[in-house]
C-alpha positions as CSV (number, residue, x, y, z in Angstrom):
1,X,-63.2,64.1,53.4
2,X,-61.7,65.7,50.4
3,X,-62.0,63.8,47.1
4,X,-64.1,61.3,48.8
5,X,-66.6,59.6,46.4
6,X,-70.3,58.6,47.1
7,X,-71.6,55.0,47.0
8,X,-73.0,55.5,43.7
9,X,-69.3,55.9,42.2
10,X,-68.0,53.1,44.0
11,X,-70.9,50.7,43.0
12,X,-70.2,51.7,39.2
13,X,-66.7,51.3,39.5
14,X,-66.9,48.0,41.3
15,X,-69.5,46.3,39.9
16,X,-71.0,45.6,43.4
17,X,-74.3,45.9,45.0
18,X,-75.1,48.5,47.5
19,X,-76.1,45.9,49.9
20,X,-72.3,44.2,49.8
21,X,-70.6,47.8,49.9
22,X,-72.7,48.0,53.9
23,X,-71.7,44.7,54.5
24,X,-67.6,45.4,53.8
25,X,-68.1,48.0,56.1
26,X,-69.7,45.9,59.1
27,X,-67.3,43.4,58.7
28,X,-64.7,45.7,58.8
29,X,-63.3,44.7,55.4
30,X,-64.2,48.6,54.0
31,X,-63.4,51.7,56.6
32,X,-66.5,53.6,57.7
33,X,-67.5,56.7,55.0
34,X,-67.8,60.1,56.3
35,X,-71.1,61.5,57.1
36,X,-71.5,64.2,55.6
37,X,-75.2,65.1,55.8
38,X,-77.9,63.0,56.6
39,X,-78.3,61.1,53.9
40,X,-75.4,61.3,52.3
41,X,-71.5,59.8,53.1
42,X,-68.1,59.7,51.2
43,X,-66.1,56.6,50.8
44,X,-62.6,56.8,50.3
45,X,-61.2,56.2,46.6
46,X,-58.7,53.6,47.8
47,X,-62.1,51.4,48.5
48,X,-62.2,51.3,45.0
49,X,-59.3,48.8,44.9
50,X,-60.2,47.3,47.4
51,X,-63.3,46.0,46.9
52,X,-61.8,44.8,43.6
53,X,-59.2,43.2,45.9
54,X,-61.8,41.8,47.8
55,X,-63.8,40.3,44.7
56,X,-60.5,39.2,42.9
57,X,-59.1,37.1,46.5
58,X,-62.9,35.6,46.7
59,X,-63.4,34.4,42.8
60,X,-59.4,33.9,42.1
61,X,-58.6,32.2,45.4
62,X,-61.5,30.6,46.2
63,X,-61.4,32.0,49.6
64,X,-64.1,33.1,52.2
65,X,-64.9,36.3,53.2
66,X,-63.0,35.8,56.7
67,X,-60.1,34.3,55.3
68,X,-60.2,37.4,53.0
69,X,-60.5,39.5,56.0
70,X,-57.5,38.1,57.4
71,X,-55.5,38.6,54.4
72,X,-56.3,41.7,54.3
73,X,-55.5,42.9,58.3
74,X,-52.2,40.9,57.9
75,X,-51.7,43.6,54.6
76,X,-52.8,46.6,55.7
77,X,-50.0,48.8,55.0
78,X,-49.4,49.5,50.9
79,X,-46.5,47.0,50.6
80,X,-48.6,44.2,52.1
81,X,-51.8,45.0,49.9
82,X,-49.4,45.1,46.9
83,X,-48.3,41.8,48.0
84,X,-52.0,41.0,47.6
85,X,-52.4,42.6,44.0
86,X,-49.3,40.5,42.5
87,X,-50.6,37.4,44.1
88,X,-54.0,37.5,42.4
89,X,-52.3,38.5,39.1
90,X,-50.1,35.4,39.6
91,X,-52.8,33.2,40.0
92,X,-54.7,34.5,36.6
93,X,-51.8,33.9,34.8
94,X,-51.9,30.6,36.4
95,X,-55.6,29.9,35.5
96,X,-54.8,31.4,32.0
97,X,-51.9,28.3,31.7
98,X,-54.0,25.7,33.1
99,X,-55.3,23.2,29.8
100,X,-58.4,22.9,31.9
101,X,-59.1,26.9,32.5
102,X,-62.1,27.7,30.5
103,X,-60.0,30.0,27.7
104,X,-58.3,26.8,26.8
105,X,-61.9,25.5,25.5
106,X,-62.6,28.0,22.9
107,X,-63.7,27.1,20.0
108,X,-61.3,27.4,16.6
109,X,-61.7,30.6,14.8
110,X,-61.6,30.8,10.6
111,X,-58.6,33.2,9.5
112,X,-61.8,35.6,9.0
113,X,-63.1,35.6,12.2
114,X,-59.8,36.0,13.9
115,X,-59.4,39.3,11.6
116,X,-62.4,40.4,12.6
117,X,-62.0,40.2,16.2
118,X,-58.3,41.4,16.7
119,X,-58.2,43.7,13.5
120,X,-55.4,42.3,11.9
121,X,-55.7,42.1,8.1
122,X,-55.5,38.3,6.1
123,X,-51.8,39.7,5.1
124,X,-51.0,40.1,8.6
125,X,-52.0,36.8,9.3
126,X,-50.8,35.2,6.8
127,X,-47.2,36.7,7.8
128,X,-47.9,35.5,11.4
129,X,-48.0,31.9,9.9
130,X,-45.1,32.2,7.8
131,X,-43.0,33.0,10.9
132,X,-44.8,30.2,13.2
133,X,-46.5,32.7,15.4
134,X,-50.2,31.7,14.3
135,X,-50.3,28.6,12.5
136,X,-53.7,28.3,10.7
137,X,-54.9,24.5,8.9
138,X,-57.1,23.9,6.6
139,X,-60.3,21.7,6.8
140,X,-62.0,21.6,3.4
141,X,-62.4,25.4,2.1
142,X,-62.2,27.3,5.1
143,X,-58.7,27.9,6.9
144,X,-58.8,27.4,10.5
145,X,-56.8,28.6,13.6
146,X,-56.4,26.9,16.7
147,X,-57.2,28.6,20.4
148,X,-53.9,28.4,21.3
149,X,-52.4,30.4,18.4
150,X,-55.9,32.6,18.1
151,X,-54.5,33.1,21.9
152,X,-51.3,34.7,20.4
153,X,-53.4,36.8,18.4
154,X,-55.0,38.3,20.9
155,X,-51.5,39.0,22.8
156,X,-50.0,40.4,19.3
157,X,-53.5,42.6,19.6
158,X,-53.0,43.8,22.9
159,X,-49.2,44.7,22.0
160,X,-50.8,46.9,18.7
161,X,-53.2,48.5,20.5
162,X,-51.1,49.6,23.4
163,X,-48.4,51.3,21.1
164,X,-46.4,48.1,20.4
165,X,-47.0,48.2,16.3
166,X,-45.1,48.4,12.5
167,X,-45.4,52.8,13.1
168,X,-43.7,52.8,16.2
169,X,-40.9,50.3,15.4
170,X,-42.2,46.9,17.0
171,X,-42.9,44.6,13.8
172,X,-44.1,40.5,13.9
173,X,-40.3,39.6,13.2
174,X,-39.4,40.8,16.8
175,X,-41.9,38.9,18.4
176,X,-39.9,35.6,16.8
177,X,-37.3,36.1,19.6
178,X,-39.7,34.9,22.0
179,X,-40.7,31.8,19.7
180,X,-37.1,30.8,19.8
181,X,-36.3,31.1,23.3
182,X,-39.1,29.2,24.8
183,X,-38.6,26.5,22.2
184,X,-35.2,25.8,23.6
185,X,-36.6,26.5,27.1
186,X,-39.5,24.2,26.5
187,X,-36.9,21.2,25.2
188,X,-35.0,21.9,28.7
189,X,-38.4,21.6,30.7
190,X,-39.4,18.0,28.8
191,X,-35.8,17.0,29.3
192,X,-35.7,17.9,32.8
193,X,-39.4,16.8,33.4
194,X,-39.0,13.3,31.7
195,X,-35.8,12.8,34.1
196,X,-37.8,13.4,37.1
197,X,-40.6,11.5,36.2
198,X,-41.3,7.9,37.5
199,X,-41.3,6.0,33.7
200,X,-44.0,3.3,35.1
201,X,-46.7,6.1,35.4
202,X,-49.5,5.1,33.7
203,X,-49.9,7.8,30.6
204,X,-53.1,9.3,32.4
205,X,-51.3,10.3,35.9
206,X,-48.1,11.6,33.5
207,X,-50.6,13.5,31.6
208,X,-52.4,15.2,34.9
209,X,-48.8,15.8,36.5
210,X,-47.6,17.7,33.1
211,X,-51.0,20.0,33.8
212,X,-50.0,20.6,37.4
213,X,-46.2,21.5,36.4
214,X,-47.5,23.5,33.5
215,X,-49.4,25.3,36.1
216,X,-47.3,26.2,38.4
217,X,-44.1,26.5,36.5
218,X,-45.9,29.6,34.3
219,X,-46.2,31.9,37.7
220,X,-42.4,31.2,38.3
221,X,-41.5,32.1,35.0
222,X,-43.5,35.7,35.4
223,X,-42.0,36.0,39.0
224,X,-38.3,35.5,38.0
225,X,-39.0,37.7,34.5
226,X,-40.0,40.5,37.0
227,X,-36.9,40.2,39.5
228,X,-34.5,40.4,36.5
229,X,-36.5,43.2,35.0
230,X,-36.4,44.9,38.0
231,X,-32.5,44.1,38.6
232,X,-31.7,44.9,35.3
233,X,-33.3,48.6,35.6
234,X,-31.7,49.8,39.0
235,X,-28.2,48.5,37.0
236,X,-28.9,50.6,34.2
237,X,-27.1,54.0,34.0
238,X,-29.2,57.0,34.1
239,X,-28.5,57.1,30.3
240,X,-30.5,54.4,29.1
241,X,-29.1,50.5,29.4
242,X,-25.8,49.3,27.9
């Protein structure tokens, strides 16, 4: 098999043991490696991503190992294991949403420790609050941030460090336009939700049904932000959009 890797590889890579890597195979969820000596055999590098596949359907999904196995013989060209790959990243976003998910229960960070872990200095912060991307309080000397700004933090972070940053053109101000638009989106969605909503609910089952809408609503958003991204690239002209 050329470019075929050895178990080793594909236990580093995946972060499985040994023992699970023979058990994918007997149950037909991983093909069979090629022999080729006696103790040794080479996996194919798509495994790779598909024991990751495997691991994100069972921890993401909460599905068994058969069920997996049947998602995975109803996939098994590219298109239908790609299916699979935009699913599971539909559901973290979904379990990233969720109040309950455990990264809505972090703890609030001082402006210092939220430098500290995203590498923005206390005038970038500070900047961040003065256009209402990440509000800080303060509670006696120490200014405080709450998890769901030090959550935009870490997204401004991720922008920086993938290129997105004040040398290369994309500065705090431009992230404002998203700050905007779901304000006026997220008075639509009350609006709308309010209306649809049976007023004699008792303030604890409005409360849970808000959690479930906010749950599911967030995947839709990312599914229709795709489509129109995609839609709005095969109209472009070869040129660059207009």
């Amino acid at each position: 098999m050329d470019g075929g890797i050895k178990i080793g590889e594909l236990i580093k890579c995946t972060g499985v043991t040994r023992a699970t890597i023979h058990h994918y195979v007997r149950e037909g969820l991983l093909p069979e490696p090629e022999k080729t000596s006696r103790n040794m055999a080479l996996y194919d590098p798509g495994c790779i991503d598909r024991v990751l596949l495997i691991k994100g359907l069972q921890s993401q999904t909460r599905r068994s190992l058969n069920e997996v196995k049947t998602l995975l013989q109803d996939a098994a060209d590219h298109e239908g294991i790609r299916r699979l790959q935009n699913m599971l990243e539909v559901e973290a976003l979904r379990t990233q949403s969720s109040p309950l998910s455990p990264e809505g229960s972090r703890s609030h960070l001082s402006v210092k420790e939220l430098s500290a872990r995203t590498g923005f200095s206390d005038r970038d912060i500070q900047q961040f609050h003065k256009l209402g991307l990440v509000n800080h309080y303060t509670r006696g000397r120490r200014k405080l941030v709450h998890p769901a700004d030090v959550a935009v933090a870490d997204a401004l972070a991720a922008l920086a460090a993938a290129g997105f940053d004040d040398e290369h053109g994309f500065q705090p101000q431009d992230a404002v336009i998203y700050l905007k638009a779901l304000k006026e989106l997220l008075h639509k969605e009350v609006a709308l939700f309010l209306e649809k909503t049976d007023p004699d609910l008792e303030p604890e089952s409005l409360v849970k049904k808000a959690e479930l809408a906010i749950e599911r609503v967030s995947p839709l958003m990312l599914a229709i932000r795709r489509k129109l991204i995609g839609e709005l690239i095969k109209a472009a002209p070869i040129t660059g959009l207009k």
